[in-house]
C-alpha positions in Angstrom: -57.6 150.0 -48.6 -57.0 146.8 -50.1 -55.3 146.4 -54.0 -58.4 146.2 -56.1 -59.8 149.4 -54.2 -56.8 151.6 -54.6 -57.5 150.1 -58.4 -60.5 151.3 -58.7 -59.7 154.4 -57.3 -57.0 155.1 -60.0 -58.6 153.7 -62.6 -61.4 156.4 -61.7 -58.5 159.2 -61.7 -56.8 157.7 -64.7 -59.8 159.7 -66.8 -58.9 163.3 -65.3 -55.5 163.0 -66.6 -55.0 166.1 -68.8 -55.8 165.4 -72.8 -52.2 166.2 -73.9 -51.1 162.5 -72.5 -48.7 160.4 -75.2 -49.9 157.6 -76.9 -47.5 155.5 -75.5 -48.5 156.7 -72.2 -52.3 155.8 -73.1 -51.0 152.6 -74.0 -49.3 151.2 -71.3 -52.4 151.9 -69.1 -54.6 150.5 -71.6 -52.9 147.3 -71.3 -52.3 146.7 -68.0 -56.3 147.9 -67.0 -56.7 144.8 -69.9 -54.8 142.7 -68.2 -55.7 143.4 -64.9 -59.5 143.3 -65.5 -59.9 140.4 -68.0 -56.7 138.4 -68.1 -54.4 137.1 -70.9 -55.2 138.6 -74.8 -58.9 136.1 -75.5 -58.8 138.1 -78.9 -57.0 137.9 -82.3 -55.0 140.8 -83.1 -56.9 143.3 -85.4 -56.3 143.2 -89.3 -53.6 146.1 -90.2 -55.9 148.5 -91.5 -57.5 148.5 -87.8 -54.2 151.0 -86.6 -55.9 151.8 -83.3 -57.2 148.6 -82.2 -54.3 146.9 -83.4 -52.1 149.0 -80.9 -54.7 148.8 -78.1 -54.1 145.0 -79.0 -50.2 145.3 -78.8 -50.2 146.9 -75.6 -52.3 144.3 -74.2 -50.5 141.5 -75.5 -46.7 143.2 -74.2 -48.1 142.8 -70.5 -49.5 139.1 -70.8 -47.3 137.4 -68.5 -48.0 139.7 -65.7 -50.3 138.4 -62.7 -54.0 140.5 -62.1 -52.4 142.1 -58.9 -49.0 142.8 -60.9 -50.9 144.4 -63.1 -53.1 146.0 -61.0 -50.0 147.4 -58.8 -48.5 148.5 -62.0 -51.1 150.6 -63.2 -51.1 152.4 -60.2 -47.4 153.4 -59.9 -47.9 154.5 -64.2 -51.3 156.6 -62.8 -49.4 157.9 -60.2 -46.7 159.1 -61.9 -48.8 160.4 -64.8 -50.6 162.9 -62.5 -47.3 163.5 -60.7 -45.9 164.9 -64.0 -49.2 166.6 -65.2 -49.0 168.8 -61.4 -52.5 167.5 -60.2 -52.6 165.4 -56.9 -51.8 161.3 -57.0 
């Protein structure tokens, strides 16, 4: 399978992760699917009272420099090793 395959293939068992994931966790994946699926931030950060999107925001912005397939390839090793950790099969 090529890259954007085994993406797609994580991203899909990215959502049976158990519910009791961290937020920083949910974050890091968060921003690298952003980054790998759209590309650099295109968005203004959120006003502060917006907590939520303003971290969704952050997390997207920390992983700007990286490349679609760096961020693709990273977002696999993080999916990996969160179902790793949570016993169910990578």
């Amino acid at each position: 399978m090529g890259l954007k395959e085994d993406f797609e293939l994580y991203a899909a068992k990215a959502k049976t992760l158990p519910a009791n994931q961290t937020n920083e966790d949910l974050l890091i994946i968060y921003g690298l699917y952003k980054q790998a699926t759209v590309g650099p931030v295109n968005t203004a950060r959120p006003g502060m009272f917006n907590m939520k999107d303003r971290a969704k925001w952050d997390a997207w912005k920390a992983v700007e420099g990286k490349s679609k397939d760096e961020a693709m390839n990273d977002y696999i090793t993080k999916v990996k090793q969160l179902l790793e950790a949570a016993g169910l099969p990578a």
